[in-house]
Every structure is written in C-alpha cells, then in structure tokens.
Backbone of each chain as ProteinMPNN parsed JSONL, in Angstrom:
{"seq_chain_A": "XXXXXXXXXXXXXXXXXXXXXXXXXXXXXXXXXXXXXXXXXXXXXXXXXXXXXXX", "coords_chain_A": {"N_chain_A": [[0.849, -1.193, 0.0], [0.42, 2.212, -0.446], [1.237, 5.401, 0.669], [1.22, 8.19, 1.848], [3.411, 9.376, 4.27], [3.349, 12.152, 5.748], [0.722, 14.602, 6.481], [0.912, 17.772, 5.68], [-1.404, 20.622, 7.941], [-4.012, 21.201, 6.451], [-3.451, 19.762, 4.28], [-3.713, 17.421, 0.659], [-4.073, 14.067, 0.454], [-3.795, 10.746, -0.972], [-4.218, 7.091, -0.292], [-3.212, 4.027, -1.608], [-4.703, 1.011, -2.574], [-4.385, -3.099, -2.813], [-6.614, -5.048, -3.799], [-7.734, -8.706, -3.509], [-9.858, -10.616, -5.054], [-10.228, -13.461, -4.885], [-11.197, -16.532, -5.557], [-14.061, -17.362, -4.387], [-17.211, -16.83, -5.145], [-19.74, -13.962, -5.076], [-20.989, -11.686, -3.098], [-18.644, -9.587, -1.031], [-16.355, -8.525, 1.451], [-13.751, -5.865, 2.318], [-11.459, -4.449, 4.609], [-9.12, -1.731, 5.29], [-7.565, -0.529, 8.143], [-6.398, 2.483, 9.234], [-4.096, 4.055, 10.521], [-3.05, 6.807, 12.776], [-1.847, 9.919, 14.359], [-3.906, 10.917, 14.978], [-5.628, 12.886, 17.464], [-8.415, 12.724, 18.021], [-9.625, 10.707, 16.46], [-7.711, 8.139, 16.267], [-7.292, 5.704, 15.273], [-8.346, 4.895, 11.793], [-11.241, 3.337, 9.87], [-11.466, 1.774, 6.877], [-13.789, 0.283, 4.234], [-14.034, -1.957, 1.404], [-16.038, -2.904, -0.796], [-17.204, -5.49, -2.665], [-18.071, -7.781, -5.282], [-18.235, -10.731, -6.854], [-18.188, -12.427, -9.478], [-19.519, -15.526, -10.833], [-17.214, -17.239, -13.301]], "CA_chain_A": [[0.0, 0.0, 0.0], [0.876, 3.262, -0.889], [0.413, 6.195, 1.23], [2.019, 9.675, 2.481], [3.845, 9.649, 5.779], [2.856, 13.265, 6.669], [0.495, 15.402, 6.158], [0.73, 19.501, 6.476], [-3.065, 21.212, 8.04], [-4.962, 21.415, 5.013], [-2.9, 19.649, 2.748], [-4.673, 16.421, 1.267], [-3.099, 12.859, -0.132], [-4.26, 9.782, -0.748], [-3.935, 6.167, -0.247], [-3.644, 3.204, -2.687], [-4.79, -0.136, -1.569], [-4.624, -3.514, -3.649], [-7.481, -6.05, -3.222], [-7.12, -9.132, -3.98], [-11.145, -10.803, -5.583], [-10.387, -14.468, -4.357], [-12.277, -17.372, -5.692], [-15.213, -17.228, -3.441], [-18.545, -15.929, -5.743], [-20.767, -13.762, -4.054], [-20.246, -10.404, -2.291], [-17.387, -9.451, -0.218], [-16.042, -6.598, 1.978], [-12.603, -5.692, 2.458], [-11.38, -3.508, 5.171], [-7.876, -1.592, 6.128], [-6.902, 0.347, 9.108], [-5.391, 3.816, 9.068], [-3.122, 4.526, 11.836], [-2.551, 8.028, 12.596], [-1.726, 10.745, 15.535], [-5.171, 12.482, 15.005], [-6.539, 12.023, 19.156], [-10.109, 12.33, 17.724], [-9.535, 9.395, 15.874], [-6.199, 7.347, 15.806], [-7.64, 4.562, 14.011], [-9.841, 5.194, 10.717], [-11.46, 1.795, 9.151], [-11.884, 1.91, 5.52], [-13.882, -0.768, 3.532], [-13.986, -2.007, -0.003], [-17.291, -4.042, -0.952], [-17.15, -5.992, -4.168], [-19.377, -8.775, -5.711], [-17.211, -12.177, -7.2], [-19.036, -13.454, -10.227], [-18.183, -16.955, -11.673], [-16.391, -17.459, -14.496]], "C_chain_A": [[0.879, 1.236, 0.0], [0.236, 4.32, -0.388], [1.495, 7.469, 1.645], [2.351, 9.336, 3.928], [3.21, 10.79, 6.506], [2.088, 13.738, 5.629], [0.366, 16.849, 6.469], [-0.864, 19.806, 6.935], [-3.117, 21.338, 6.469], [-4.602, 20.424, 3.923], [-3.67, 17.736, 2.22], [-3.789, 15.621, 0.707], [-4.132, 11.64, -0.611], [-3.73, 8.158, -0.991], [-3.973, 5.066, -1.094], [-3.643, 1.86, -1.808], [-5.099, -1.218, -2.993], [-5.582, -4.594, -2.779], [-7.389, -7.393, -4.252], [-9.304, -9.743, -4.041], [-11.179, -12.182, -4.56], [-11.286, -14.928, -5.474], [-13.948, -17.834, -5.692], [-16.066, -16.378, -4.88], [-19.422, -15.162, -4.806], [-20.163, -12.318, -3.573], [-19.163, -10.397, -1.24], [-17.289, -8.38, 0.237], [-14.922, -6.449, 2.406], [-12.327, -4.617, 3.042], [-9.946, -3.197, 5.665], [-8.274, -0.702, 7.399], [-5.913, 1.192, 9.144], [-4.834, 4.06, 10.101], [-2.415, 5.792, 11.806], [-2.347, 8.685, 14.07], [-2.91, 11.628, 15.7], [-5.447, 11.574, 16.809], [-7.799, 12.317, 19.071], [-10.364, 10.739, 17.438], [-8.939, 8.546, 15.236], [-6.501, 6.316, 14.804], [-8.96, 4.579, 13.537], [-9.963, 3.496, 9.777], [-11.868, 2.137, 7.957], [-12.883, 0.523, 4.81], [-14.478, -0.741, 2.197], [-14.645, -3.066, 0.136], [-17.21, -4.749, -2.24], [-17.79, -6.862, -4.296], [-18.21, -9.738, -6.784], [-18.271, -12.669, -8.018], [-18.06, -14.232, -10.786], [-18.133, -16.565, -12.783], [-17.06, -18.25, -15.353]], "O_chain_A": [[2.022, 1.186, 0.456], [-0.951, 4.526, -0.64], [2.704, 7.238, 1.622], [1.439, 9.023, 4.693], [2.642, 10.648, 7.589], [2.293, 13.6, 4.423], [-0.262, 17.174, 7.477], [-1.68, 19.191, 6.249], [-2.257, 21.544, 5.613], [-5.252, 20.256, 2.891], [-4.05, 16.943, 3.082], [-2.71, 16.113, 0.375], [-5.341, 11.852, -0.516], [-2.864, 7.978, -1.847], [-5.12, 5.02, -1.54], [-2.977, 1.595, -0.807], [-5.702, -0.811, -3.985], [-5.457, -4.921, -1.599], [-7.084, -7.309, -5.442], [-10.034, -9.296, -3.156], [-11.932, -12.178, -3.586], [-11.962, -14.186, -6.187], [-14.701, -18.359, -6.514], [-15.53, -15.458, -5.498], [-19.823, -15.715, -3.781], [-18.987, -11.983, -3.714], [-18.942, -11.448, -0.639], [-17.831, -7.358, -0.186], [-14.896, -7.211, 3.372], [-12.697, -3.593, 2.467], [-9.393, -4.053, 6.356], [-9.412, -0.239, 7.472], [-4.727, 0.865, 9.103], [-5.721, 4.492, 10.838], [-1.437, 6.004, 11.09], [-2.691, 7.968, 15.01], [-2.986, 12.695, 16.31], [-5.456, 10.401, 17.181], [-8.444, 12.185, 20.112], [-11.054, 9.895, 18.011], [-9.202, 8.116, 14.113], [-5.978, 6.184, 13.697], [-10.062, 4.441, 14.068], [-9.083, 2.805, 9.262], [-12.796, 2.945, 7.962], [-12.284, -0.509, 5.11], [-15.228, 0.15, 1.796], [-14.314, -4.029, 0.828], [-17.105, -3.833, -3.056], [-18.427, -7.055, -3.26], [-17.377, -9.099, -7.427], [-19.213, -13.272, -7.504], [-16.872, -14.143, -11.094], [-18.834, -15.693, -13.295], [-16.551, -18.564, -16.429]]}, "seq_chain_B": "XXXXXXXXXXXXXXXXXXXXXXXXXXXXXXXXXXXXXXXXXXXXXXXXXXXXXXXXXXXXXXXXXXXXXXXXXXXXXXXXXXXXXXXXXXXXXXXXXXXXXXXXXXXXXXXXXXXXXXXXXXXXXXXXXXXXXXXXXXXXXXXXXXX", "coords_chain_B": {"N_chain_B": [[-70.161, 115.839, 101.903], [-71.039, 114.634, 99.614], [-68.996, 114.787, 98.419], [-67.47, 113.328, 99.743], [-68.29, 111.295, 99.645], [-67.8, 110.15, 97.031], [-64.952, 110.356, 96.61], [-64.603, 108.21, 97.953], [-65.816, 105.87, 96.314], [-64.448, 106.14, 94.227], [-61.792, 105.755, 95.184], [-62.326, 103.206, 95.968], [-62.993, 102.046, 93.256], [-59.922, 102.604, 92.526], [-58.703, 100.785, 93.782], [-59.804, 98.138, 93.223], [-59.199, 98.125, 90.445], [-55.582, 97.419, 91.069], [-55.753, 95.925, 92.795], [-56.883, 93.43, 90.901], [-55.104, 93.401, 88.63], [-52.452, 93.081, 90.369], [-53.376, 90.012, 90.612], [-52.776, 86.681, 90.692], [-51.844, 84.698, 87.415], [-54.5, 83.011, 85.323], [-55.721, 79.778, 84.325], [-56.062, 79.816, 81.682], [-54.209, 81.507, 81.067], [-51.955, 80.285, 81.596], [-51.358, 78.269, 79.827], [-51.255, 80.238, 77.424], [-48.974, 81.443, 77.902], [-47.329, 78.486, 78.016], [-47.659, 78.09, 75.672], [-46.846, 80.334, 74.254], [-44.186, 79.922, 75.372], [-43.215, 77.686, 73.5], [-43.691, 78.325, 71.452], [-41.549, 80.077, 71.674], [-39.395, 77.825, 71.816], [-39.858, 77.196, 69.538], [-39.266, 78.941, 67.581], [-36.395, 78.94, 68.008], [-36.291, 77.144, 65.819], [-36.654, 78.985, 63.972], [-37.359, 79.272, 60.847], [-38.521, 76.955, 60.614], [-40.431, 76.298, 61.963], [-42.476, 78.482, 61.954], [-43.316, 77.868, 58.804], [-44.653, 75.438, 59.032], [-45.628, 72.845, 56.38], [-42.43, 72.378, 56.376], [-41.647, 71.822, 58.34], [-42.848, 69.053, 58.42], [-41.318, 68.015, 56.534], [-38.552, 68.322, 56.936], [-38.55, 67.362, 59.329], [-39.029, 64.516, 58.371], [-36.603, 64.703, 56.453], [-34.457, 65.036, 58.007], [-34.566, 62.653, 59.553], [-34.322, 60.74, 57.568], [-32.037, 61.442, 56.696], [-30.921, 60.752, 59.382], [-31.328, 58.059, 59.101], [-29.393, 55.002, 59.538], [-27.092, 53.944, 56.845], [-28.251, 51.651, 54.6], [-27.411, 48.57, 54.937], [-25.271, 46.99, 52.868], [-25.05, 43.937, 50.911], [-22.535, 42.039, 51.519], [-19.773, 41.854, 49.365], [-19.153, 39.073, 47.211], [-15.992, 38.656, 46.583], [-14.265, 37.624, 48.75], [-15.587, 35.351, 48.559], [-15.1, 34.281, 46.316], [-12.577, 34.619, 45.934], [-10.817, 32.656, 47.28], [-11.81, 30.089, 45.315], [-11.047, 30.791, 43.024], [-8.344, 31.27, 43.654], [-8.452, 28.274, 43.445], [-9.477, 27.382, 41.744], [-7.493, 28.162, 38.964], [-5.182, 26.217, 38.737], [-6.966, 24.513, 37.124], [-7.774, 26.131, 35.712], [-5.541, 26.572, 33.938], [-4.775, 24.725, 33.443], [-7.154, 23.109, 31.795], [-7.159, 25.259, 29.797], [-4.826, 24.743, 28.932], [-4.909, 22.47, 27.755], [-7.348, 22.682, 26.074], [-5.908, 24.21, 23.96], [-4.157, 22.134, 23.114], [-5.918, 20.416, 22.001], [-6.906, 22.24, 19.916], [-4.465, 22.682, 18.56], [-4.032, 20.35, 16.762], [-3.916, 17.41, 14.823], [-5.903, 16.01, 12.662], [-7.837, 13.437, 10.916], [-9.419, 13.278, 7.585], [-11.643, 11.399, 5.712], [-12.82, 11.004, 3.388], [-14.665, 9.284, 1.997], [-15.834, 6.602, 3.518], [-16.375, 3.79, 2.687], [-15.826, 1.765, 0.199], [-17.331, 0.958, -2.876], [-16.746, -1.767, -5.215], [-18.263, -2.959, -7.411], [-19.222, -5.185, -9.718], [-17.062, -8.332, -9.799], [-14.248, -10.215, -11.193], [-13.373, -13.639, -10.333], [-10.285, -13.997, -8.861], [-8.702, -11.796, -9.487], [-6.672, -9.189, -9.17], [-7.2, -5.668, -7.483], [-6.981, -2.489, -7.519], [-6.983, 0.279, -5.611], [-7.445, 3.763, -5.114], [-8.017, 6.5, -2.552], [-9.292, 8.959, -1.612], [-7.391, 11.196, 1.36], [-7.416, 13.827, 3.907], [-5.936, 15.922, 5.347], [-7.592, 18.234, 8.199], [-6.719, 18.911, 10.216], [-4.823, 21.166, 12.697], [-2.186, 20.53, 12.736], [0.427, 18.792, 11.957], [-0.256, 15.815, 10.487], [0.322, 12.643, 10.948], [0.762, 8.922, 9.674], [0.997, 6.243, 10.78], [0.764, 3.68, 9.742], [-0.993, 1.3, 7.45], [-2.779, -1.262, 7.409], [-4.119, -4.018, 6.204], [-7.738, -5.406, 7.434]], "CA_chain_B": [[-70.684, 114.322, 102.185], [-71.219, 113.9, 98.961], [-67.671, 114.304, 97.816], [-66.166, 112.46, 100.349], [-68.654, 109.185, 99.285], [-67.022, 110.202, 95.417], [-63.456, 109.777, 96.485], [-64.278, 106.55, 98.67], [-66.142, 105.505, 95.357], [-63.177, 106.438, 93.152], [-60.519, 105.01, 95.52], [-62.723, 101.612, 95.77], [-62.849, 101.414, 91.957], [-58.547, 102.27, 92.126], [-58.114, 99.434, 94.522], [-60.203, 97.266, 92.707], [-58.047, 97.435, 90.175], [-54.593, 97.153, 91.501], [-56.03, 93.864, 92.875], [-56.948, 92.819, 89.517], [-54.088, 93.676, 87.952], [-51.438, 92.37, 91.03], [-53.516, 88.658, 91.098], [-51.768, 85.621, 90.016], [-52.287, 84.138, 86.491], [-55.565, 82.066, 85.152], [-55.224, 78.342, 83.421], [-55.981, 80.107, 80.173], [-53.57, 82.622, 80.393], [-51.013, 79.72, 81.548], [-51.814, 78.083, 78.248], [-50.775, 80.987, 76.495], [-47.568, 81.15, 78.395], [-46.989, 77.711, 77.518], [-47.395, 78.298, 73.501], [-45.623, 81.168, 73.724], [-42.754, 79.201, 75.529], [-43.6, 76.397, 72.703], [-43.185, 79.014, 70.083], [-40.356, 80.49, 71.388], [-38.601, 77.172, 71.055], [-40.061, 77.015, 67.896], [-38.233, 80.174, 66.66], [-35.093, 78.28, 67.992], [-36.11, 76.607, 64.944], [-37.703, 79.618, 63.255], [-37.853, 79.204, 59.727], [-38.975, 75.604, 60.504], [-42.027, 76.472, 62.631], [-43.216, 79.183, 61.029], [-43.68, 77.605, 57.296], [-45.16, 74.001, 58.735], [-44.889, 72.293, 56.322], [-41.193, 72.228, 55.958], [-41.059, 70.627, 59.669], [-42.955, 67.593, 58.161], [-40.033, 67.456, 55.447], [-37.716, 68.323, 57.352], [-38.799, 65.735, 60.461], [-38.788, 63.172, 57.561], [-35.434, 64.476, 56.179], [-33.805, 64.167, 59.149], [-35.034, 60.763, 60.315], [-34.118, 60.182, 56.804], [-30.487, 61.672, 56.943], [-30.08, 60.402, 60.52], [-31.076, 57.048, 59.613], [-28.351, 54.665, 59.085], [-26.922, 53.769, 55.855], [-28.859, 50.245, 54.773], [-26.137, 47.572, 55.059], [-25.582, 46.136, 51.425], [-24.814, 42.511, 51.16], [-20.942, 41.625, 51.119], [-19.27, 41.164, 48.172], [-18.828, 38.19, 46.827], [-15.119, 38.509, 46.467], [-13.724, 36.629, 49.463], [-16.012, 33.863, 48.589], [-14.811, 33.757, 45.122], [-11.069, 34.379, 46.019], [-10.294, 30.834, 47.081], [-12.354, 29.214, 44.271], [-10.683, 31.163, 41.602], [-7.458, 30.847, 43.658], [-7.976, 26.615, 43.416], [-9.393, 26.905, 39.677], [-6.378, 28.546, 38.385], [-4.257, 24.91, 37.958], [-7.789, 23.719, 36.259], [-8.531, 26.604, 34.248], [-4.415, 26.784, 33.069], [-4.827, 22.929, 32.74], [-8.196, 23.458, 30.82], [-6.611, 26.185, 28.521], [-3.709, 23.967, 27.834], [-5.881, 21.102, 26.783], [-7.818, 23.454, 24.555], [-4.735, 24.748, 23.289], [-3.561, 21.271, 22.691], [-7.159, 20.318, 21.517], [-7.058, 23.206, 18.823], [-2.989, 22.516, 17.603], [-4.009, 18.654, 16.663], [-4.186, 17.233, 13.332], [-7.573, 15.223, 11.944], [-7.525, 12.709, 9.506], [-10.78, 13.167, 7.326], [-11.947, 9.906, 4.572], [-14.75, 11.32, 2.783], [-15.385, 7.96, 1.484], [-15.058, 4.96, 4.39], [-16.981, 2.663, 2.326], [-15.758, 2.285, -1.541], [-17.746, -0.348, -3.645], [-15.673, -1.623, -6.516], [-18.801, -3.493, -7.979], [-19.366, -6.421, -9.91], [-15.023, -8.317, -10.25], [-14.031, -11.209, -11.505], [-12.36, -14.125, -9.504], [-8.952, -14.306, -8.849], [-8.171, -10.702, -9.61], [-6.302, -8.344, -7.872], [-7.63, -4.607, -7.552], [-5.756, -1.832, -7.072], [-7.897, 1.446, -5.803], [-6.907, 5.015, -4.217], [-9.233, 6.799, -2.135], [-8.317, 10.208, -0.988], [-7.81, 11.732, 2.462], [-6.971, 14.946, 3.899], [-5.107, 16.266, 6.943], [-8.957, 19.099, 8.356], [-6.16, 19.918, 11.666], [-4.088, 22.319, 12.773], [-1.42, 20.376, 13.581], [0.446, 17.516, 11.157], [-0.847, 14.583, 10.738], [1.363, 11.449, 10.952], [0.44, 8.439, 9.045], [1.831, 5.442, 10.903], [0.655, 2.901, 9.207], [-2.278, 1.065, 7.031], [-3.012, -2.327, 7.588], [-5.752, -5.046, 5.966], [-7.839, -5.718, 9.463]], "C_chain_B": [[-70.453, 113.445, 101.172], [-70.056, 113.454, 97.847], [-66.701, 113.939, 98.312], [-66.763, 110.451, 99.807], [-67.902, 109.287, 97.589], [-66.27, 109.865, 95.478], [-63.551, 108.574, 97.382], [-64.766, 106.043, 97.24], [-64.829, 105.219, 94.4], [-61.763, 105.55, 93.713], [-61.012, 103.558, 95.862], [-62.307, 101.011, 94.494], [-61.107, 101.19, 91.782], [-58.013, 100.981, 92.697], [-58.263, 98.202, 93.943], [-59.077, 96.673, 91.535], [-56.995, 96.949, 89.964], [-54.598, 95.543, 92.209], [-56.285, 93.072, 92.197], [-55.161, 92.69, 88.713], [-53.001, 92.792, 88.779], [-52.308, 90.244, 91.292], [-52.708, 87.948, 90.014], [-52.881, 85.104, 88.693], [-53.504, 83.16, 86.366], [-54.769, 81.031, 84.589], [-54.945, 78.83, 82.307], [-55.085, 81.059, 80.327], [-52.13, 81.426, 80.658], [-50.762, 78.597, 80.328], [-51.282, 79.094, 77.495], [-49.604, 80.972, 76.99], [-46.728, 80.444, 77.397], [-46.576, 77.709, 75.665], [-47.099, 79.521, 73.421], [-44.342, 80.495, 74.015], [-42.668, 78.482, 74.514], [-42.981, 77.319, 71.588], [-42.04, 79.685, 70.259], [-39.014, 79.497, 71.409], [-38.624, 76.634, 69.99], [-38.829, 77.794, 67.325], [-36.69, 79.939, 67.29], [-35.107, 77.561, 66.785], [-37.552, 77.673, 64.097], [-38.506, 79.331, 61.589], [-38.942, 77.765, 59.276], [-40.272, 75.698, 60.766], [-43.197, 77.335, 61.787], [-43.994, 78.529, 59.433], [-44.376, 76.269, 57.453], [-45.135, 72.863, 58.117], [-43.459, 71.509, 56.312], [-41.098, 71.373, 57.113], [-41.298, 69.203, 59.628], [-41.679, 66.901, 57.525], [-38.806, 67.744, 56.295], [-37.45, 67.299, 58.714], [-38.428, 64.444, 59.54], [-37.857, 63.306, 57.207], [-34.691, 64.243, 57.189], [-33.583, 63.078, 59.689], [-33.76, 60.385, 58.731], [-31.983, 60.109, 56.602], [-30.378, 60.923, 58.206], [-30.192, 58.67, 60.568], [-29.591, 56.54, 58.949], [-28.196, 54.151, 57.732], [-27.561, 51.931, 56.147], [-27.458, 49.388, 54.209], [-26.446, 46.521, 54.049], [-24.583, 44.721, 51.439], [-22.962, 42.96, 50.673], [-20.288, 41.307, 50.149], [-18.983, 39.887, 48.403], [-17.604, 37.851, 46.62], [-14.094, 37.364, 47.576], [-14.021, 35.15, 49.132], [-15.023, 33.555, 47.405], [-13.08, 33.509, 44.882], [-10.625, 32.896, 46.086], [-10.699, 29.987, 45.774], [-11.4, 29.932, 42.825], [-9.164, 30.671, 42.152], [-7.033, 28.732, 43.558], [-8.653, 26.371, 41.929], [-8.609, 27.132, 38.801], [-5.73, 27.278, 37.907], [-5.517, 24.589, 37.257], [-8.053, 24.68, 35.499], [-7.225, 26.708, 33.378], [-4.335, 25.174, 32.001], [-5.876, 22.838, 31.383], [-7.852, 23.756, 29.466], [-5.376, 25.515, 27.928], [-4.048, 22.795, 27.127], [-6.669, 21.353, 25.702], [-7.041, 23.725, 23.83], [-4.331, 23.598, 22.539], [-4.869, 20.764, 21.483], [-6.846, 21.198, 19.774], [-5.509, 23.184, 17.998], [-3.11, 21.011, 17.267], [-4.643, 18.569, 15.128], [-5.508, 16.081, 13.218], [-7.16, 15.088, 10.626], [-9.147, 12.811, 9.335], [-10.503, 12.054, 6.272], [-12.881, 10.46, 4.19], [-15.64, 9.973, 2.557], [-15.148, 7.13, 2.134], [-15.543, 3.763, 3.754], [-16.779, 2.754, 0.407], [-16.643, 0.913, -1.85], [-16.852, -0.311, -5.376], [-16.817, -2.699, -7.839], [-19.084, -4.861, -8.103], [-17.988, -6.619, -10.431], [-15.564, -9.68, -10.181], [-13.559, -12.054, -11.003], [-10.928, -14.402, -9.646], [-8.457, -12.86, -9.423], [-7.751, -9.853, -8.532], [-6.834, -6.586, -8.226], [-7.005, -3.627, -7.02], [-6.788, -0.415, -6.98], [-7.183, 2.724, -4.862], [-8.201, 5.561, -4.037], [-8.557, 7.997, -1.443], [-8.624, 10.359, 0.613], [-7.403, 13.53, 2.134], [-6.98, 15.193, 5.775], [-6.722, 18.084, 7.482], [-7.725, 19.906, 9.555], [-5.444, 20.674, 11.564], [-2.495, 22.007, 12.877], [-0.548, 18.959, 12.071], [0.281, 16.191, 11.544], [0.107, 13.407, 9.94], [0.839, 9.896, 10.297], [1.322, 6.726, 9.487], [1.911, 4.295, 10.323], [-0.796, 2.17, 8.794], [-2.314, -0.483, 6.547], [-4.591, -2.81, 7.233], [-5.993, -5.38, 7.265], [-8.941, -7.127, 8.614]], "O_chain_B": [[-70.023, 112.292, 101.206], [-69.977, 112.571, 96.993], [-65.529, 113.979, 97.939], [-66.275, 109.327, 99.684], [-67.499, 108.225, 97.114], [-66.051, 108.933, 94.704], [-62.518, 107.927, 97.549], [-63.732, 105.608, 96.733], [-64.426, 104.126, 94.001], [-60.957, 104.918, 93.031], [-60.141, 102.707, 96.041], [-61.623, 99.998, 94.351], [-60.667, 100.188, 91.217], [-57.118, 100.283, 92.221], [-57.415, 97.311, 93.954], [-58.43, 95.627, 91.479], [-56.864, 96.156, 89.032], [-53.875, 94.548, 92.174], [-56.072, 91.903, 92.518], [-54.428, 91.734, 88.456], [-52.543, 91.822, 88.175], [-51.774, 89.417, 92.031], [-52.198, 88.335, 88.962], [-54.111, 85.063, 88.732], [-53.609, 82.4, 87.329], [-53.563, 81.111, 84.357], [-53.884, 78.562, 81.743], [-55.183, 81.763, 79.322], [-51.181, 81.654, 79.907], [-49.597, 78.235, 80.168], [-50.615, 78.572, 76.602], [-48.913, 80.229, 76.293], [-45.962, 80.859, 76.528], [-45.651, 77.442, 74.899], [-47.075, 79.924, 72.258], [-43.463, 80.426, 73.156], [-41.452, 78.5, 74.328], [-41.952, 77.06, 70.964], [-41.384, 79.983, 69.261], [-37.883, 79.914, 71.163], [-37.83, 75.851, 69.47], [-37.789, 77.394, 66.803], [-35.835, 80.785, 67.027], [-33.982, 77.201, 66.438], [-38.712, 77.401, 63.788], [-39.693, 79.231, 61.281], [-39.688, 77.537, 58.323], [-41.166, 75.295, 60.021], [-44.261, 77.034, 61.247], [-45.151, 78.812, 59.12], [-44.77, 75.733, 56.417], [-44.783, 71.845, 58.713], [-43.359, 70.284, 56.253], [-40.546, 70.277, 57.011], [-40.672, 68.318, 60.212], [-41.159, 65.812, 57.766], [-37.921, 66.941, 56.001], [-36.429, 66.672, 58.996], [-37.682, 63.536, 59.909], [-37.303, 62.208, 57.263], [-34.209, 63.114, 57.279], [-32.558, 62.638, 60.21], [-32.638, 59.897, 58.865], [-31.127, 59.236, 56.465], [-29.4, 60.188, 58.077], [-29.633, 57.96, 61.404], [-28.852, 57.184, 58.205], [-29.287, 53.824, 57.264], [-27.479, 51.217, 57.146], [-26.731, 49.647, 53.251], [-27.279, 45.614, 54.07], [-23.486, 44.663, 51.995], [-22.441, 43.765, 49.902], [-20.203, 40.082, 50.056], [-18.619, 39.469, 49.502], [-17.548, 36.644, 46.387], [-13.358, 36.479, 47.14], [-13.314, 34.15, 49.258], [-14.203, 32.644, 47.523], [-12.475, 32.732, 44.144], [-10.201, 32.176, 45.182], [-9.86, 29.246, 45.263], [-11.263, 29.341, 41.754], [-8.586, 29.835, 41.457], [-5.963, 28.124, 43.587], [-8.42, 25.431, 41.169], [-8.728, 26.504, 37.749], [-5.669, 27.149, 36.685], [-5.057, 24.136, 36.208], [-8.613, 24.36, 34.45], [-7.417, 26.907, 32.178], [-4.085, 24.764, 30.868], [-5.515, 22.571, 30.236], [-8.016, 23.118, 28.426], [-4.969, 25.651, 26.775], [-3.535, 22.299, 26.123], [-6.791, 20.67, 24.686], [-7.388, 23.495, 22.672], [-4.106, 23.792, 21.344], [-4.674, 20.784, 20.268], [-6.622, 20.608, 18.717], [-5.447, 23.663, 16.866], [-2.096, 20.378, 17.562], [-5.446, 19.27, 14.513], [-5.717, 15.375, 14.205], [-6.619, 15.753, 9.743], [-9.989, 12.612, 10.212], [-9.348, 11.771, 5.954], [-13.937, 10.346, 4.812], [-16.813, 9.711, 2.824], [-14.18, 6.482, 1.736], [-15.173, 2.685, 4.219], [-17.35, 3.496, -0.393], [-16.601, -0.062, -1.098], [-16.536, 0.544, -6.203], [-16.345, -3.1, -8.903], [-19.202, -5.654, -7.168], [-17.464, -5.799, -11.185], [-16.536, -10.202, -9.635], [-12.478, -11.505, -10.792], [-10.5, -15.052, -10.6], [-7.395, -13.083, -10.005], [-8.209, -9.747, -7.394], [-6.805, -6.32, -9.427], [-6.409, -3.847, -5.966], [-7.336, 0.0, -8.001], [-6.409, 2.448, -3.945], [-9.192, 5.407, -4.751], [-7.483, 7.967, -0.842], [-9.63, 9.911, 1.163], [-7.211, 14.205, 1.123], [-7.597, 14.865, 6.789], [-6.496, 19.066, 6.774], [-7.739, 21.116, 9.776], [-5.176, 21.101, 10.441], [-1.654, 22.889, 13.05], [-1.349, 18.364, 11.35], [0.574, 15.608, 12.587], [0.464, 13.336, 8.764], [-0.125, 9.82, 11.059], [2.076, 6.154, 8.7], [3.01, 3.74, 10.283], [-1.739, 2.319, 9.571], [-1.917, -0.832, 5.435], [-5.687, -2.398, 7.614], [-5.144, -5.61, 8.126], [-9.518, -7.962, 9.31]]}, "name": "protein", "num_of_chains": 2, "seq": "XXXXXXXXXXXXXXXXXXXXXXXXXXXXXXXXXXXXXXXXXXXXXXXXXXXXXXXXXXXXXXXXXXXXXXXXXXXXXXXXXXXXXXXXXXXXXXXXXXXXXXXXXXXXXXXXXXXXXXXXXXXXXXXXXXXXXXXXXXXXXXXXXXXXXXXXXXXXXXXXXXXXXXXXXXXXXXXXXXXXXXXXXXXXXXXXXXXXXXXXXX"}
C-alpha cells in the first residue's frame, strides 16, 4: 500500500490499496486500518465491498 | 358728704383694680404662656415652625439623613477568592488542553466505504481513495493495515 507519511493542516493525499477478488462468488467486503496521531480518531477503518461473479 | 362718698367711690374702683391687675395668672392665660414658651422654642427653629410644612419634610429628612446607611450585602469577592485561587491549575490545565485540543491534526476519509462493484475471480484490484489532513497540527500516518 501506498500512502504519504505526513500530512501539512490542510494539505490532502491519498492512499492506494490492492485487493485481492479471491475465488469465493458472491459479495465481499474488504477492510484496512489507518493509523494516525489524530486524538479524535487514531484509528480510521476503511472498507472495499465488491461482488465475485463466476467465471 | 357727697364728695367724700365720690373719692371713697373712686378710691374703691382704684383698689379694685390694683387687685386685679397684682392677682396671680388664670389656666388660660397659663396656656398661652406655655405656647408662647412652645413658640419660642419654635423660633429656635424659626424658619422651621413658622412655614409648617417644611417641619414635616424636614422631620422626615432628618429621620431620613439620621437614619443609618442600609447595610448592602458583602461582596462576593472573598467567597470567590479561594475558588478562583484553586481553579487557576484547572482553568491553566483546561486552557492547555484546549490549546492542545485546537494545535491537533484530523484525519478526514470522505469515502469509508468504496464499492468496486461487480469483479471477476482471482483478480487483484488496485484502488486510491483520498484523504486529507482538516487539523491544525500535522498529521502522521503510521501505518495502514488489511484488518
């Protein structure tokens, strides 16, 4: 994953994340964890929903 | 004869009234006395007596001047001395926690939930999703882990 170490106030970035589909048919949900120094909210959960059709 | 009964006549009526005149005072004339004595310690307070009213206003200013000043509640300062002197470490503490509060960085995600649709199996997906640093303060990025 691919992400900025710092960021300045205001300034914005963003994160790249690879997912991987799997086998499995059917919906799915894929979630990271952001780890940061904010003390509102050190850890932000992200998730990525996707749908697995067969082949 | 008849002008010796004239001058007994004449010196009856003078006697009469030298005895009028030398008797001691009536009630009613000691009554007048009195309110003349009355008025002449009035006119120890002439201008007062004389005009009447003024002695009402002036009886009532007096009372009013002579009473005492009405005794207004205590300030509040002693009370509040100690309390401000033992909130001082909590309001410096306070203000440095706001302070700290207001120099702190915030991570915003607009998007916490991406959908990537309908995918194929066995593919890998590769997506970026923006943030942005909303604080005052920089925001550190320690690390981003699949949970």
């Amino acid at each position: 994953m691919d992400f900025p170490k710092v960021l300045r106030p205001g300034q914005a970035g963003s994160i790249k994340v690879k997912v991987e589909t799997g086998k499995a048919p059917g919906p799915h949900v894929k979630s990271v964890t952001i780890k940061t120094n904010d003390p509102n909210d050190p850890s932000v959960m992200v998730q990525f929903a996707f749908d697995v059709k067969e082949k | 004869m008849n002008s010796f009964k004239k001058l007994n006549n004449v010196s009856i009526l003078l006697l009469a009234l030298m005895v009028s005149c030398s008797a001691p005072p009536e009630n009613g004339e000691k009554a007048n006395n009195n309110s003349a004595q009355r008025t002449g310690a009035a006119t120890s307070e002439p201008s007062v007596a004389q005009s009447g009213t003024p002695t009402a206003t002036s009886n009532n200013a007096n009372p009013s001047t002579a009473q005492p000043p009405v005794a207004q509640p205590a300030p509040a300062q002693p009370a509040s001395k100690p309390a401000n002197d033992s909130a001082k470490p909590d309001t410096k503490a306070a203000s440095d926690s706001a302070a700290a509060k207001e120099r702190a960085p915030r991570l915003f995600v607009p998007d916490k939930k991406l959908d990537f649709g309908k995918q194929p199996q066995d593919k890998n997906l590769a997506r970026t999703f923006p943030i942005k640093n909303v604080g005052s303060a920089d925001l550190l990025i320690e690390s981003v882990t699949p949970s």
